[in-house]
N, C-alpha and C positions, 0 to 999 in steps of 0.2 A: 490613563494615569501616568504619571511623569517615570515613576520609578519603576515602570516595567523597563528602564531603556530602551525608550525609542531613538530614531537613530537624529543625528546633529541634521540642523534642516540643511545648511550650506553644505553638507555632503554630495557626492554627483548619485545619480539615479542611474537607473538602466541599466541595459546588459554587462554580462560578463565577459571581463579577459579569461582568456585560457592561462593556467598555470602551466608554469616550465614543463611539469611531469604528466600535464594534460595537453600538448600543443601538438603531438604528434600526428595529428588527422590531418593539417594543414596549416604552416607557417600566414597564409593569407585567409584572411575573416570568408565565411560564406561568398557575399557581396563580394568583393574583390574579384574571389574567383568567377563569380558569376559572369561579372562584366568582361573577365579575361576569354570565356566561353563566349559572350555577346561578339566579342571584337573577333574571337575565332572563326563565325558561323559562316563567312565566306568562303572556308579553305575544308571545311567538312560536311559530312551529310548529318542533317539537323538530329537523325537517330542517335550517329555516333556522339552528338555535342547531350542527349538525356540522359546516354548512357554514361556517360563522364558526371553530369549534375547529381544523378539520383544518388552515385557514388560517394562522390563529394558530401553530400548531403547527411547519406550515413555513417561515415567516418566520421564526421565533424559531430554526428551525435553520439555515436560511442564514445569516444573522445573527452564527452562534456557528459560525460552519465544520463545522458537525456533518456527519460523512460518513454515520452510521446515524441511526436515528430508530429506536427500540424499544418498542411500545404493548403492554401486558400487562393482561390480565387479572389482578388478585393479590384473591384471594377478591371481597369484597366493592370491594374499591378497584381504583382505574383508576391505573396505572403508565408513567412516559411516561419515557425515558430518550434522551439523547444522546449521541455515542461522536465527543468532541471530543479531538486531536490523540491519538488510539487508544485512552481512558479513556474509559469510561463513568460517565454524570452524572445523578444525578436530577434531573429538570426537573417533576417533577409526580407526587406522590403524595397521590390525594384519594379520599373515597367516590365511587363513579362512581353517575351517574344512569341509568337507563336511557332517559329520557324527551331523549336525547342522543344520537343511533345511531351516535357515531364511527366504528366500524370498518364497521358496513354503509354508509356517506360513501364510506371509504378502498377496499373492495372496491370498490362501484359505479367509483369513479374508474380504478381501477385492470385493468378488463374484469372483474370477478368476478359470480358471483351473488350477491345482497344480503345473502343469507344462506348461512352455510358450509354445506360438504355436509355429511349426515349419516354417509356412512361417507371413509375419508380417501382426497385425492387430494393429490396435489402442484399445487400454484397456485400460481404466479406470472404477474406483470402489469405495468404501465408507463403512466404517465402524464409528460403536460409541465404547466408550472405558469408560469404568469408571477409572479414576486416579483423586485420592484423594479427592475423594467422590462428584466429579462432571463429568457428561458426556462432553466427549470431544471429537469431531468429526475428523477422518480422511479420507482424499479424497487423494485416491492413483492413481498414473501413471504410467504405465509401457513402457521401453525404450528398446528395443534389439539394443547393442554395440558388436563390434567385440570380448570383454573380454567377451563378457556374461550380461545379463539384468542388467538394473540399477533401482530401482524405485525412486519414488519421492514420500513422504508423505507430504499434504501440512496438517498443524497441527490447527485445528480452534475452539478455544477455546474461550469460547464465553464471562468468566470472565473478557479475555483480550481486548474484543473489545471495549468496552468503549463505549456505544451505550448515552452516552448526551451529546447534543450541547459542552456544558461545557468543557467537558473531551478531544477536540480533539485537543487547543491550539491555537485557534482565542484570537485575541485582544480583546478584550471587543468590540471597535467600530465595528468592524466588524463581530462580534457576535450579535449586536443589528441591524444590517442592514438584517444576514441572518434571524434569527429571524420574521423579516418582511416582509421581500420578501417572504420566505416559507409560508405567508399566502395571499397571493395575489388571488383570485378566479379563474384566469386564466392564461396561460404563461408558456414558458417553459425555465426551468435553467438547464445548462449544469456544468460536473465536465471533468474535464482533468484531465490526469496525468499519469506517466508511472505506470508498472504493479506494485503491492505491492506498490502502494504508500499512496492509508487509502480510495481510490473513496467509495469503497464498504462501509465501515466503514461511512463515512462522510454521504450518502447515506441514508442510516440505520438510524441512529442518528434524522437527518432532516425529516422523517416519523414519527418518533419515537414520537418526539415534539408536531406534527401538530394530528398526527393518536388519534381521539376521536372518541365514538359513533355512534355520527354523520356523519357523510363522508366515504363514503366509496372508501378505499385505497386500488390498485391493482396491483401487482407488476409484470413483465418479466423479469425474468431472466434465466443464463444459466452459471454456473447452479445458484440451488437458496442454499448461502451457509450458513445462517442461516434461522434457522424457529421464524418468528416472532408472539407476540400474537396479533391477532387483524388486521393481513394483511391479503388479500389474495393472496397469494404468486402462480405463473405459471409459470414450468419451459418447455424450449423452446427443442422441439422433432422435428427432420428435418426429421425421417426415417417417421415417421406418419403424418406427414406434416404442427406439428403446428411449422410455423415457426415466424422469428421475427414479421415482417409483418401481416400473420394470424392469429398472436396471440393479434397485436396490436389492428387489427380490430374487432376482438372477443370480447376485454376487452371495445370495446366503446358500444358493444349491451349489457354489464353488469351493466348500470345508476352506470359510475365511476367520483366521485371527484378529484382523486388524483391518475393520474396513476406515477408507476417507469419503465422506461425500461432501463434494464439494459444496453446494451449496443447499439449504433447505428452505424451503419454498412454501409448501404449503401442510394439511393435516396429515394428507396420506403419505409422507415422506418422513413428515415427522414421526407420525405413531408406529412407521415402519423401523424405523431406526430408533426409538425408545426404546420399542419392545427386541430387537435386536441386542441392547445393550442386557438385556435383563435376563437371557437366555447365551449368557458367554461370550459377547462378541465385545471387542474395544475399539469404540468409534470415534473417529474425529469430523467434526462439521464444523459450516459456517452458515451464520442467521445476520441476518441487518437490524441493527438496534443501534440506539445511540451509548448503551455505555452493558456491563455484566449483568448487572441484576435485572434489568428490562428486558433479558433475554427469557426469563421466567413468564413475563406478563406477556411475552410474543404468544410462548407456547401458549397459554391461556385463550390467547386468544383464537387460533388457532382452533383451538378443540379439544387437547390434549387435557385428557382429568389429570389432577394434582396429585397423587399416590403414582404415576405412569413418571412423572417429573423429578418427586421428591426419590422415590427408589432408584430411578436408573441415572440420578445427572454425578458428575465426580465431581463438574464445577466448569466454569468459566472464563473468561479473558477476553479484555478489552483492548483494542490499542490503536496507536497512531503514530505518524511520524513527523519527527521535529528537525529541525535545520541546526547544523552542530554551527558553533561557534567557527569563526576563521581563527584557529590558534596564532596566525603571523597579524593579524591587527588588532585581535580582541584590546579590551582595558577592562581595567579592572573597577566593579561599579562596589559601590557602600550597600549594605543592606538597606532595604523601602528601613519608615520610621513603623514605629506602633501602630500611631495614628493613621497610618493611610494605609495600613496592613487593615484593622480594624474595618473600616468603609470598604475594603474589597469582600470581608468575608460576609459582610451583616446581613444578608440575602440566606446564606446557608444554610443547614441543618446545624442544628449547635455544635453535636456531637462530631462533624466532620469539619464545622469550623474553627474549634479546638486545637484540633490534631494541625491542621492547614498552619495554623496563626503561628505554634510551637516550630512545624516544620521551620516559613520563613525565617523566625525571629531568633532560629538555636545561634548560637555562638559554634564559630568555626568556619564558614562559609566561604567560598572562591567564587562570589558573584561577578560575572563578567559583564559587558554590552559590546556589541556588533560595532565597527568601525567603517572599512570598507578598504579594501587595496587591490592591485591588480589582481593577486593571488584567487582573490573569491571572487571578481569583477565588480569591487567596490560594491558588492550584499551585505557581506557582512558574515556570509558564510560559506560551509563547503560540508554537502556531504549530508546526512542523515541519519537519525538513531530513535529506536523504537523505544516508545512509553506504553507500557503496559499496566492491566488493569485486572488484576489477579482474586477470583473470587471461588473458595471453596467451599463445599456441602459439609455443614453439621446439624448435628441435633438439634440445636437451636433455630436455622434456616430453613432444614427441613420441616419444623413445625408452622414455620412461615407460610411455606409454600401448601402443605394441608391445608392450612387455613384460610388457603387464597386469598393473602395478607397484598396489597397495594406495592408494588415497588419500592418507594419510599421506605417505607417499613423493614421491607427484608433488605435494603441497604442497608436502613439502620444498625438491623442487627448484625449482620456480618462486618460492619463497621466494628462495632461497638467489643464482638467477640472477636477481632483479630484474624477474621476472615478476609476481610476485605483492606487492600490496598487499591485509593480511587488513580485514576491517570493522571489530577492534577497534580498526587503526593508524589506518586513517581516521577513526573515533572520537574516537579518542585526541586528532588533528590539530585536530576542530571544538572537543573541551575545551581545547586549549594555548590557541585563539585566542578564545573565549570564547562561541561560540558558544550550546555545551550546556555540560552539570557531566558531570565524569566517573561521578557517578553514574547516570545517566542516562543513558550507552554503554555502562556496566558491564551495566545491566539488562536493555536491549536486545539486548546479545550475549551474557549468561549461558550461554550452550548451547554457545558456539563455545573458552570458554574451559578 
């Protein structure tokens, strides 16, 4: 639809410039340097030329907030990709040398043998990196493809995480709501959301708040991707057999206030941490669903009886992340008309296409659209911020959930009773104020609409 703003067709495409306040990893593009290494290879030992790339390589992705680092194999050529605000970029497509042993560099660093195995294992590994005078942690994985091993850096830099409440882009109201629920003495609050979308992040944060002296916070996870001060952080070993489950049970004989488990998986993890909640403990997890309230039908499915769900849950959250506006080219777009507001929602639930149609069409609005200039690398943007999906337990949802009422339904009603804010409203909120383009909430939640 035209009035999401999309972007001008005669705009350039493709990668990003580095901003002036991001260009410090290196004056000269990947490429550049690469070649500047190629034409060096006769005056050095081809170690000393990986260990200058792999570097290079990282800096250029701190540098560019890059959260993956992608190195490929593509026949004949070496393939270096970065996965900046959830888009993937090419940062280097050149003939590869061999007399340049990048990936046996990145193994070694990473605990691997130098050279991959001959028939497949699963590998994975972890190193730390000082760039620019802060440790920066990388968690590698290695892939055998018909070209040849591919790895994956995922890049976790702990400056970027943003670990306050504050920093992740709740409303205020529903900042003051999480606030309060995170100190409830007992209960268990669920996050959803697909992979990279901030769970871990938001997670983090919400301990971070609550985590004093006093109480002692216990975490499971797998793995565990930051080290925090003042948790007890467990990460989860299936070959030695502390698993989700063993580990769960483990951490209730350690007198815990505040367990986290990272992820929940299946019934014996769940009915382990329901009924945890229901006997004084305050838990934080995460489950894979696509939006809050389908967090209920997981458990259902699952195994978990309905009185186990409706007693122990405090409530929910949804989210994902959106690409901020470039504030140096944005422009300012007209609000959609009625009419093509109207054809977006007609698919909907009434009752939430109501609210939607109202959001769009209030008067007040700082609608923007995506431009492109060097600042963002002609995207259109820079940067990221979380749309959340905030859904609390009442009387009315919890007679839902007894009644093992269908999704739809208990959306309804926490719609309807001022439970529930969906991701597109929230959305919607960061486009009024100029945050993001509505196109660019549109895209992100396509699935929920």
């Amino acid at each position: 639809m035209a009035f999401w703003g999309n972007k001008q067709e005669d705009q350039a495409q493709g990668g990003q410039q580095p901003s002036p306040a991001r260009a410090s990893a290196a004056n000269a593009s990947i490429e550049e340097s690469y070649h500047n290494l190629i034409e060096a290879k006769g005056r050095a030992p081809g170690i000393d030329l990986a260990i200058k790339l792999s570097d290079l390589i990282l800096e250029h992705a701190v540098a560019e907030r890059a959260s993956d680092v992608h190195i490929e194999n593509q026949g004949a050529n070496l393939r270096v990709r970065f996965r900046v605000d959830g888009i993937l970029q090419d940062m280097l497509n050149a003939p590869k040398n061999t007399d340049i042993p990048l990936t046996q560099r990145i193994r070694v660093l990473a605990g691997f043998d130098p050279e991959p195995p001959t028939s497949f294992r699963n590998e994975e590994g972890r190193f730390q990196k000082m760039i620019g005078g802060r440790a920066i942690q990388v968690r590698v994985s290695s892939f055998p493809t018909v070209n040849g091993e591919k790895l994956v850096l995922r890049v976790l830099d702990r400056q970027q995480l943003g670990l306050d409440l504050e920093q992740l882009g709740m409303d205020q109201e529903s900042l003051a709501i999480i606030k309060k629920l995170i100190r409830n003495p007992y209960g268990i609050f669920f996050i959803t959301g697909s992979t990279g979308s901030g769970k871990t992040t938001s997670l983090y944060a919400m301990l971070k708040n609550i985590n004093t002296p006093m109480i002692n916070v216990i975490s499971l996870e797998d793995p565990v991707e930051y080290r925090l001060d003042g948790l007890n952080q467990a990460q989860i070993n299936a070959k030695t057999g502390f698993t989700w489950a063993e580990g769960l049970r483990t951490i209730l004989r350690q007198d815990p206030d505040v367990i986290m488990v990272g992820e929940i998986r299946d019934y014996e993890t769940a009915e382990i941490s329901l009924r945890s909640a229901l006997t004084g403990h305050l838990l934080f997890t995460t489950i894979h669903t696509i939006n809050a309230p389908s967090i209920i039908e997981r458990l259902f499915e699952m195994g978990i009886p309905p009185f186990l769900i409706a007693s122990s849950m405090l409530g929910a959250m949804s989210q994902r992340l959106v690409r901020k506006v470039c504030q140096q080219c944005a422009q300012k777009a007209a609000p959609p008309s009625e009419a093509v507001v109207n054809e977006f929602i007609k698919n909907m639930d009434p009752v939430e296409a109501k609210i939607v149609k109202e959001l769009i069409l209030k008067p007040g609005s700082d609608y923007k659209v995506e431009k492109g200039c060097p600042a963002c690398r002609n995207t259109g943007y820079v940067g990221r911020v979380g749309i959340f999906e905030l859904m609390l337990m009442n009387e009315e949802v919890r007679k839902q959930v007894l009644d093992h009422s269908p999704t739809d339904m208990i959306r309804r009603t926490a719609i309807q009773t001022g439970k529930l804010r969906t991701l597109l409203m929230d959305g919607i909120g960061k486009a009024r104020n100029g945050s993001t383009t509505l196109s660019e909430v549109i895209r992100v939640t396509a699935t929920m609409v």
